[in-house]
C-alpha positions in Angstrom: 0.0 0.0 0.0 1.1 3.5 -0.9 2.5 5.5 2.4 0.9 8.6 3.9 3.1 11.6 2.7 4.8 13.6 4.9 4.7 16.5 2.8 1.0 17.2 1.9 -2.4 15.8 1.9 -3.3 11.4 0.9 -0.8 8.9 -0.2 2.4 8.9 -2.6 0.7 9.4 -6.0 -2.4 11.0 -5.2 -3.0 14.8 -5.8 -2.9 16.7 -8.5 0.1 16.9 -11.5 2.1 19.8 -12.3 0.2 19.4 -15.8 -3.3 19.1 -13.9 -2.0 22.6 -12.0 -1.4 24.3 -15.7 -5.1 25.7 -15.9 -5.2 27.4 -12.1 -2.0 28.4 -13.0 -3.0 30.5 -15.7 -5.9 31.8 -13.4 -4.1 33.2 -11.0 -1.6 34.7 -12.5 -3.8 36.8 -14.7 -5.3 38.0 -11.6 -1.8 38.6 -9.2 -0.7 40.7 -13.0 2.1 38.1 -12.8 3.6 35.8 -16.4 3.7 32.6 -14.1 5.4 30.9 -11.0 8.2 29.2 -9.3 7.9 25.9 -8.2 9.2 25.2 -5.6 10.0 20.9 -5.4 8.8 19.1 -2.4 11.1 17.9 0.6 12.7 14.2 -0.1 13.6 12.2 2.9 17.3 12.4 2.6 17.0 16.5 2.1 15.7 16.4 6.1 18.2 15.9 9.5 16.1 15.1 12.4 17.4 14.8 16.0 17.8 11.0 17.0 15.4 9.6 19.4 15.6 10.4 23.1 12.9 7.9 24.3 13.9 3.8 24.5 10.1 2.4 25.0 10.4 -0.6 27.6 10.3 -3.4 26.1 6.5 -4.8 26.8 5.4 -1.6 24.4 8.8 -2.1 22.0 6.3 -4.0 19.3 4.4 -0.8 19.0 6.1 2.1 19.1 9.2 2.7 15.9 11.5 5.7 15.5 11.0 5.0 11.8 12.2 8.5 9.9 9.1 8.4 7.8 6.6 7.5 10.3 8.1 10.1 12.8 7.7 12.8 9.5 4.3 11.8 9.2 3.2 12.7 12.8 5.0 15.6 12.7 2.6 17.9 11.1 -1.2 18.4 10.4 -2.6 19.9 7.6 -2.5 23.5 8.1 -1.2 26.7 5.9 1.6 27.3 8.6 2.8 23.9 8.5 2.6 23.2 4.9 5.0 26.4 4.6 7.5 24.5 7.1 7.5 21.6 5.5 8.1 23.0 2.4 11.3 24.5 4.0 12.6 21.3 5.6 11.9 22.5 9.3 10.5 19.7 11.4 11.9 20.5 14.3 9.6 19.5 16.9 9.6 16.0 15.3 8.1 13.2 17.8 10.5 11.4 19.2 8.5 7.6 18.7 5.6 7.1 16.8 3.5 4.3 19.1 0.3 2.1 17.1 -1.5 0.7 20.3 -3.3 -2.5 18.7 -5.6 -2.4 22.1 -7.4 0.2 25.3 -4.6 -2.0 27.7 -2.0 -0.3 25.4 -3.1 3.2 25.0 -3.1 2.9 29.2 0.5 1.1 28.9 1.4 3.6 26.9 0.5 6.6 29.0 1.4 4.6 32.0 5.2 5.4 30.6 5.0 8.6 29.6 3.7 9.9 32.4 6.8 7.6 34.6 9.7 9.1 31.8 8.3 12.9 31.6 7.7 12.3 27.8 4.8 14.3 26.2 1.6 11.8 24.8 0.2 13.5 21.4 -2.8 11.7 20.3 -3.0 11.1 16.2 -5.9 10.3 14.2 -5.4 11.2 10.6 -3.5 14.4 11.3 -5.7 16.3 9.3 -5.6 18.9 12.1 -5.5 22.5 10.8 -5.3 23.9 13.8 -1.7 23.0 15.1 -3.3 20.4 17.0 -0.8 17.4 16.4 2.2 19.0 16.5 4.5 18.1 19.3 5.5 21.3 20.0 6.1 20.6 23.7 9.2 22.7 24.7 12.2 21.4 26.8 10.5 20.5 29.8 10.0 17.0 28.3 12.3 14.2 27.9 10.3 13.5 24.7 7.2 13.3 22.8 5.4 9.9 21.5 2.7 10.2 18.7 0.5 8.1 19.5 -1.4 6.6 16.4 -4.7 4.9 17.1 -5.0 3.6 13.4 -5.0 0.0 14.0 -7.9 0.2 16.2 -10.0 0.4 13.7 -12.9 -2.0 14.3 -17.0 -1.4 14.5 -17.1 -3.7 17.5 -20.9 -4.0 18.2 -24.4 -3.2 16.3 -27.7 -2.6 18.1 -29.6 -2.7 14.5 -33.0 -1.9 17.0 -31.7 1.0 18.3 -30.0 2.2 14.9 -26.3 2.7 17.2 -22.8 0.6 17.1 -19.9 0.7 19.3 -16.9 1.4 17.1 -12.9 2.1 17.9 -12.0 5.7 17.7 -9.0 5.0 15.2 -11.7 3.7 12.3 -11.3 6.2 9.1 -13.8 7.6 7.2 -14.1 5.2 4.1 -13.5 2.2 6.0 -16.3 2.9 9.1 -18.7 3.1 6.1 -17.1 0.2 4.9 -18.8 -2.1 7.8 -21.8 -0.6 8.5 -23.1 -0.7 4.9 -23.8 -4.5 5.0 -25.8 -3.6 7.5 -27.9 -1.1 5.7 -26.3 1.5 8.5 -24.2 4.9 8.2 -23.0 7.3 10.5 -23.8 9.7 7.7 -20.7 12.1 9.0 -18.3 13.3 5.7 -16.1 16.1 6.6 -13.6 17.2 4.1 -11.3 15.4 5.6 -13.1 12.4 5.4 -10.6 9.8 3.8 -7.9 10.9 6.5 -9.7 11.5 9.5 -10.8 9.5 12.4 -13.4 8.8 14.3 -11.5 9.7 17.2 -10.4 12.9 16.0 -13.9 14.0 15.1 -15.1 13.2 18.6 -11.8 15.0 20.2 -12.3 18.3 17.5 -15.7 18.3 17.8 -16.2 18.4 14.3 -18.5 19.2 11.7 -19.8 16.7 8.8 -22.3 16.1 6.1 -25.6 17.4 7.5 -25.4 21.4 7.3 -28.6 21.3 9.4 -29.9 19.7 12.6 -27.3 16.8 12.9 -24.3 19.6 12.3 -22.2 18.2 14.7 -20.2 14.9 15.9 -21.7 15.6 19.4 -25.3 14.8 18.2 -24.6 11.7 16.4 -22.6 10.4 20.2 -24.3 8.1 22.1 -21.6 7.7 25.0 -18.0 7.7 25.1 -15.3 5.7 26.4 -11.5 7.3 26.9 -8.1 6.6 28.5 -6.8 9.3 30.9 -3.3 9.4 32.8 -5.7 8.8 35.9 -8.0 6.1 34.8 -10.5 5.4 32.4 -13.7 7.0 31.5 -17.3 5.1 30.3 -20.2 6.9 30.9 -24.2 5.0 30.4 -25.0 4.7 26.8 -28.3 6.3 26.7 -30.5 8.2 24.3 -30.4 11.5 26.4 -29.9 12.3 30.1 -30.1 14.9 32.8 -28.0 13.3 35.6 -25.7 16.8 36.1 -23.3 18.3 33.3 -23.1 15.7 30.5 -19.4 13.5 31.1 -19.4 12.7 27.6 -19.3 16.6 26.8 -15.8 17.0 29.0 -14.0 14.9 26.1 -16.1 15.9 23.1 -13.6 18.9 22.3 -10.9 17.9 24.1 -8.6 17.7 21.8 -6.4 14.7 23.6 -5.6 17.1 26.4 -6.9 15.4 28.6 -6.7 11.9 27.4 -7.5 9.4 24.1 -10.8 8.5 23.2 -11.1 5.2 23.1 -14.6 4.0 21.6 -17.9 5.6 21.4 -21.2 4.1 21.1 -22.7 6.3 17.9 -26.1 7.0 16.5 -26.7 5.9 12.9 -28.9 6.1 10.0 -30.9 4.1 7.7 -29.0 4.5 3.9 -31.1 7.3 1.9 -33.0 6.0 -0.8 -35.1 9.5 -1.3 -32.2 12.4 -2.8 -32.7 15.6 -4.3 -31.0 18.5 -5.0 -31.1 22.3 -6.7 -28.5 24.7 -7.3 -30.7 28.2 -6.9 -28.7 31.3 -7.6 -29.2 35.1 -6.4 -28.4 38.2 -7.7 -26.7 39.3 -4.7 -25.7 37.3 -1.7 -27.5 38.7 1.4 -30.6 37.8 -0.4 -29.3 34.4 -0.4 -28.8 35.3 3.0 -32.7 35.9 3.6 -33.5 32.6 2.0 -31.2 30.5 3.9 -32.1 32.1 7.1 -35.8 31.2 6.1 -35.5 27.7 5.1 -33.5 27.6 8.6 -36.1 28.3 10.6 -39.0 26.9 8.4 -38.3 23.5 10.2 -37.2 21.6 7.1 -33.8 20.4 7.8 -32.3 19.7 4.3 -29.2 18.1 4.5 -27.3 20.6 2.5 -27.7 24.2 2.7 -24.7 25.6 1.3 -24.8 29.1 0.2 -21.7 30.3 -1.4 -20.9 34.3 -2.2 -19.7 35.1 -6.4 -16.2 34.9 -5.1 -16.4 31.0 -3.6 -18.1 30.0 -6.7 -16.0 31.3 -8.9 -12.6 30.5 -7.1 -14.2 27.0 -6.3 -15.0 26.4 -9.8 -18.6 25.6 -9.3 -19.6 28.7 -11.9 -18.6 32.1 -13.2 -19.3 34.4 -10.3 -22.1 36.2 -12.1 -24.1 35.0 -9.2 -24.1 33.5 -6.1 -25.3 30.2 -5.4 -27.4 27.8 -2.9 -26.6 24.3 -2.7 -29.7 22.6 -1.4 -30.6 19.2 -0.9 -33.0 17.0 0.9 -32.4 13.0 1.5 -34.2 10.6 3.4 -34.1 6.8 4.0 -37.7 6.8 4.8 -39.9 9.1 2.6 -40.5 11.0 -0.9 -39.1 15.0 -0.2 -41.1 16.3 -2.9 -43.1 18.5 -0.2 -39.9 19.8 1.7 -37.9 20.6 -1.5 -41.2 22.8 -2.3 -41.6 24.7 0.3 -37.5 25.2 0.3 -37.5 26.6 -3.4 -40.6 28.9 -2.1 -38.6 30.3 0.4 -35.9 31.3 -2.4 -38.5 32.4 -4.6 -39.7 35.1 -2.4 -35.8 36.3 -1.7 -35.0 36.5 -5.7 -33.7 33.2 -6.3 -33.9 31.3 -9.4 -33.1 27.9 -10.5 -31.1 27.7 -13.8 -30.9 23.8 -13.7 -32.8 20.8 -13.6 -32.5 18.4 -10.7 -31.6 14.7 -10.8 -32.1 12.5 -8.6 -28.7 12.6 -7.2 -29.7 16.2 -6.5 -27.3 17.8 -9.7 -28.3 19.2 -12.9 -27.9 16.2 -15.9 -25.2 18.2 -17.2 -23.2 18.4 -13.9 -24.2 21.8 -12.7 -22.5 24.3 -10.1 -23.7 21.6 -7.0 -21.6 18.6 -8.9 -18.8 20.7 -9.6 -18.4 22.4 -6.0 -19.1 19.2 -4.6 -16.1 17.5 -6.5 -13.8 21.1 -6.1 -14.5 20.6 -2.4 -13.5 16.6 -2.2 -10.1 17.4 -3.6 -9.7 20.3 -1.9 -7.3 19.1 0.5 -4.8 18.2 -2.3 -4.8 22.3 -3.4 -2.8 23.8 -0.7 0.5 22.1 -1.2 0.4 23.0 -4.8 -0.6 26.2 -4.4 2.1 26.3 -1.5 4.7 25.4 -3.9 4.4 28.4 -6.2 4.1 31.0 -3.2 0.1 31.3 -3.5 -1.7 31.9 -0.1 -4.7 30.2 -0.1 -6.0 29.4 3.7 -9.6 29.1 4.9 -11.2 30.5 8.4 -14.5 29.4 10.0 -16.7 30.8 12.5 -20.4 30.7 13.6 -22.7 34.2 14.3 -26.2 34.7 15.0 -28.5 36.2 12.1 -29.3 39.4 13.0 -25.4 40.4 13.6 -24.4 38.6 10.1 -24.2 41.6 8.0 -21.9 43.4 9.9 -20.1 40.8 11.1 -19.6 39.6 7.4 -18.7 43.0 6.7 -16.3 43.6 9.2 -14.3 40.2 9.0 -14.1 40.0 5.0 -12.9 44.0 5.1 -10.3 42.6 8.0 -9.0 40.1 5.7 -9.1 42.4 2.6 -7.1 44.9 4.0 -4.7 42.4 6.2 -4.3 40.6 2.7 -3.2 43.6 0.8 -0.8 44.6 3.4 0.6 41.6 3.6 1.5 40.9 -0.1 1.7 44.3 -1.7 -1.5 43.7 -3.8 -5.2 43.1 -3.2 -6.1 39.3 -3.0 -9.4 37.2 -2.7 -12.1 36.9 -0.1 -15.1 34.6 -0.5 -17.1 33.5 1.8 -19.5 30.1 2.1 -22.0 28.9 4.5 -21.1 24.8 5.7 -23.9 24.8 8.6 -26.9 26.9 9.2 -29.1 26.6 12.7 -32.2 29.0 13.2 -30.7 31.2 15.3 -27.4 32.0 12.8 -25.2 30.9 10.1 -21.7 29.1 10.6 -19.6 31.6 7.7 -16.3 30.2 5.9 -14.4 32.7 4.7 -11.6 31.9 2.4 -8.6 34.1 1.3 -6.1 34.2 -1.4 -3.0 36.5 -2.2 -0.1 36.5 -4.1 2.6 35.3 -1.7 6.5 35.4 -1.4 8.9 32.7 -0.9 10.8 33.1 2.3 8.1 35.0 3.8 4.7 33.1 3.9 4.9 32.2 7.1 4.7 35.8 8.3 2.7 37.0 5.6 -0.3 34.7 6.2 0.2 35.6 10.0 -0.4 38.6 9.6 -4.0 37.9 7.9 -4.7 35.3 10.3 -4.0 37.4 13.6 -6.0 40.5 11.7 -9.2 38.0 10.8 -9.0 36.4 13.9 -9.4 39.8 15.9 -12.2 41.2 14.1 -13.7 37.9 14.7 -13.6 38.2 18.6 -14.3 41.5 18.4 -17.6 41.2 16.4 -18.6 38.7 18.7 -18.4 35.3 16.7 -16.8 32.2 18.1 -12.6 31.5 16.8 -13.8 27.8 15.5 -17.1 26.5 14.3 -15.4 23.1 13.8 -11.6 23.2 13.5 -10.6 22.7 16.8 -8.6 25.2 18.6 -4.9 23.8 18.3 -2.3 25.4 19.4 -3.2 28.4 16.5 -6.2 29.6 18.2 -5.1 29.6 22.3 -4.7 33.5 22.1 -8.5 33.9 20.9 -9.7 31.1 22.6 -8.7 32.5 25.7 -10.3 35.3 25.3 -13.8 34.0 23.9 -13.8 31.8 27.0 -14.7 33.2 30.7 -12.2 33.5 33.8 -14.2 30.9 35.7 -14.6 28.4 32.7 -10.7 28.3 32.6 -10.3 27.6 35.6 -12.4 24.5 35.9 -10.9 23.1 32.8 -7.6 23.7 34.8 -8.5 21.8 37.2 -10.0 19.0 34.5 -6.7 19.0 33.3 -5.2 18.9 37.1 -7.6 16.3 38.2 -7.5 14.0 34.9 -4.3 14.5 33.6 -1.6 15.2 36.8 1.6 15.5 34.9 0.6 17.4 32.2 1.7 14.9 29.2 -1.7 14.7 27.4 -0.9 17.1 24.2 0.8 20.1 26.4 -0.3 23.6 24.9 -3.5 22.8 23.4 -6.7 24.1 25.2 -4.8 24.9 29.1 -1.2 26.6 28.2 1.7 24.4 29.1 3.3 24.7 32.1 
C-alpha cells in the first residue's frame, strides 16, 4: 500500500500533477498581473536531518512504538497553511521522538502509564488532518520527549444494536472504512467532513467536528451516544443512553478535548438508515444577502435539508462551481424513509420570495444532468485538500477561516471580518487578493460563515505574511462577537483567541480537569490549558 506523505495531503501518487495545475496556473496569474510561477519541489527524505530519538520504550510496548524516519515525518505535522509552509522549508523540528500504534485500550493505558513515569509528552493522532496546530508536538524542553500516539490499527465497529440504529466502534476507524462495515448492514453514520478519507473517528469526537448534514445533525456531538477514553488517571465510560439529565453531561468533557486530557477510546454512535429519497437544486441570487434571507428562512422553516450551502460570487468562482455572475445555494434533501417532494417545495418557495432562481434541472442525485454548479463544487470541495501544497509550492496563499454568528449580527459581522482580511491581505502581499465567503452549517438562530482568502505570496516570507491575515481576521472575529472555531478545533493556532472567547471561571475548571485527569501534564501540552 502506498505510504501517507509527509509533505502534503493522501498517499504517494495521489493529488494533483504539475500538468493538472497548468489551468489554475494560468488563473491566477492573470489575476496577481504576474507571467507565471516558481515551483518550488517538495522535501525528499534524505534533504531532512532530524534529531535521534531520546525515548527507549520498555520493552513490553517495544512492538508498537518505531523511530521510523518516515513515520516520525508523518506525525510531525497536520494539515495547516503554517505547516505546509515548514514543510516545504525542511523545518520539522519538533519531530516526535517515537511514533507508538497501540493494537488495544490496555496499550493506550501502557502507553501513558510510561509517559507519564519518563516525563515524555503523549500526542494523540488520528489522521493528522488537524488544521489547527493540533498534532504537533511542539512541547518545549520541559519534556524528555514526545510519542505520537497513532490509534489507526484500532480500527474496528465492534458492536451493532440494528434496533436501536447505534454501534460501538474504535476511535481510530477512518472515514471510508467505518462506512465500509456498517453498509452491509444497511447503517451509516452519515458524517463526511472534508477530511473524510484521513480523519478518524477519534479525531472527530476530540475536535468536535462538523460533517455532512449542514442542518440539525451539524455536529459529531449529536450523532454520540456515549463515550469511552483513557486518561493518565483512569479510564472514563459513561451509560450509553439516548439522552440524560443526571448533572453536566461526562461525555461533553472529552467531546472537544482535543487529547488534552486523554484518548478516546470508543464511542457508542447513532446511525442512520442508507437514503433512498435524494434531491437537490443549485438556486442562484443576484446578490448574496438575499441568499442570505432565504437561507435564514428555510433555517427556521423546520425543514432540515441536508445541504444548505450558500456560497458568495467569489467561492463559486474560485471553487470552480460557476462564473461568479451569481451566487449560489446548494440545497438538498435525503431521506431513508420518505418521498421529499413536499420539503424541496416549500424550500424553493422560500428562495422564490428572496430572488432566487433555479437555472438547472435536478436529478435525482440532486445535480443538474449536465453536472451543474452543485456537482462541480461538490467535487472542487473533495479534492480540496490536495490544493494547498500546490498552491504552496508556487508562493500562493490560499488558507480558509471558519466561525459561527447569529443572524441578525451577520451583516456586519460579514462585513467587518471580510474587510479585516481584505485589507490584512493587501498589506501583507503588496497587492489586493481574494475573499469569498461560504456557509457549511446553518441553525435557526445563525449561520456558521467560511471565509476563504487568497494572495499573491513570497517565498521566504509566507509564514509571516499569512500571520499577519490570520492574527488581523482572527481579531475582528472576537471583536464582532463570533466564536474562533465553528469546527476546527482550537490547536495550538487559536489559544490566544480562545482565551479570550472563554470566561475567567470556565478556565479555571478546565484547569482543574486537566489537574484532576491529567496530573503530569503529558496529554498534548499547549492545546486548550497553556503548558506549564
Amino acid at each position: 500500500m502506498a505510504r501517507r506523505k509527509f509533505w502534503g495531503w493522501g498517499k504517494v501518487g495521489e493529488g494533483f500533477t504539475d500538468e493538472e495545475m497548468k489551468p489554475f496556473e494560468a488563473d491566477y496569474a492573470a489575476v496577481f498581473g504576474v507571467d507565471g510561477f516558481e515551483v518550488r519541489p517538495f522535501p525528499t527524505v534524505d534533504e531532512i536531518e532530524l534529531a535521534p530519538s531520546r525515548l527507549t520504550p520498555p520493552a513490553s510496548l517495544a512492538p508498537v512504538c518505531t523511530d521510523d524516519k518516515w513515520e516520525r515525518l508523518v506525525h510531525t505535522f497536520g494539515r495547516s497553511f503554517h505547516e505546509q509552509v515548514r514543510i516545504m522549508d525542511r523545518d520539522f523540528a519538533g519531530a516526535p521522538d517515537l511514533v507508538a500504534c497501540p493494537r488495544d485500550e490496555g496499550e493506550v493505558v501502557a502507553l501513558l502509564d510510561w509517559c507519564a513515569e519518563v516525563s515524555a509528552a503523549a500526542i494523540p493522532f488520528g489522521g493528522g488532518s488537524s488544521v489547527v496546530g493540533g498534532v504537533h508536538p511542539d512541547v518545549g524542553g520541559s519534556f524528555r520527549g514526545a510519542v505520537s500516539i497513532d490509534m489507526g490499527a484500532m480500527d474496528r465497529v465492534l458492536e451493532i444494536d440494528r434496533v436501536s440504529r447505534a454501534a460501538r466502534i474504535q476511535a481510530g476507524v477512518y472515514g471510508p472504512h467505518l462506512e465500509d462495515q456498517l453498509r452491509p448492514h444497511g447503517l451509516t453514520l452519515r458524517y463526511y467532513p472534508q477530511s473524510f478519507e484521513y480523519s478518524t473517528l477519534g479525531g472527530w469526537l476530540a475536535t468536535r467536528g462538523g460533517g455532512h448534514y449542514a442542518t440539525m445533525l451539524t455536529h459529531i456531538d449529536d450523532m454520540t451516544e456515549s463515550v469511552r477514553a483513557v486518561t493518565p488517571a483512569g479510564v472514563h465510560d459513561s451509560f450509553r443512553l439516548p439522552g440524560s439529565g443526571a448533572g453536566p453531561s461526562p461525555d461533553r468533557l472529552f467531546l472537544g478535548s482535543e487529547g488534552a486530557l486523554g484518548i478516546i477510546t470508543e464511542a457508542w454512535m447513532r446511525l442512520q438508515d442508507r437514503p433512498g429519497f435524494r434531491i437537490g437544486h443549485a438556486v442562484e441570487f443576484t446578490r448574496f444577502m438575499d441568499g442570505v434571507e432565504a437561507v435564514r428562512a428555510i433555517s427556521q422553516a423546520g425543514l432540515y435539508p441536508a445541504n444548505l450551502r450558500l456560497l458568495d460570487h467569489n467561492e463559486v468562482r474560485w471553487s470552480g462551481a460557476g462564473d461568479g455572475t451569481a451566487a449560489v445555494l446548494v440545497l438538498g434533501f435525503e431521506s431513508a424513509d420518505h418521498a421529499l417532494d413536499a420539503w424541496v417545495a416549500r424550500a424553493l418557495e422560500c428562495c422564490r420570495d428572496h430572488g432566487g432562481r433555479l437555472p438547472e434541472e435536478p436529478s435525482a442525485a440532486g445535480d443538474s444532468k449536465d453536472g451543474g454548479a452543485a456537482a462541480r463544487w461538490r467535487n472542487a470541495f473533495i479534492k480540496g485538500g490536495h490544493m494547498r501544497e500546490m498552491l504552496t509550492a508556487r508562493a500562493i496563499i490560499r488558507e480558509t477561516f471558519e466561525t459561527a454568528i447569529t443572524w441578525e449580527r451577520f451583516e456586519a459581522f460579514h462585513r467587518d471580518v471580510a474587510g479585516a482580511a481584505a485589507r490584512a491581505l493587501e498589506e501583507a502581499t503588496g497587492q489586493p487578493g481574494i475573499v469569498a465567503c461560504r456557509f457549511t452549517h446553518v441553525y435557526p438562530d445563525g449561520p456558521a460563515p467560511y471565509f476563504t482568502f487568497i494572495g499573491l505570496g513570497e517565498q521566504g516570507r509566507l509564514g509571516a505574511q499569512y500571520d499577519a491575515v490570520k492574527n488581523a481576521v482572527s481579531d475582528a472575529i472576537i471583536d464582532a462577537g463570533g466564536t474562533i472555531t465553528h469546527h476546527h478545533a482550537v490547536g495550538r493556532d487559536h489559544m490566544p483567541w480562545y482565551a479570550r472567547q472563554r470566561s475567567e471561571i470556565f478556565a479555571a475548571a478546565l484547569k482543574g480537569a486537566k489537574a484532576a485527569l491529567d496530573p503530569v501534564g503529558i496529554m498534548n501540552p499547549g492545546v486548550l490549558i497553556p503548558a506549564p
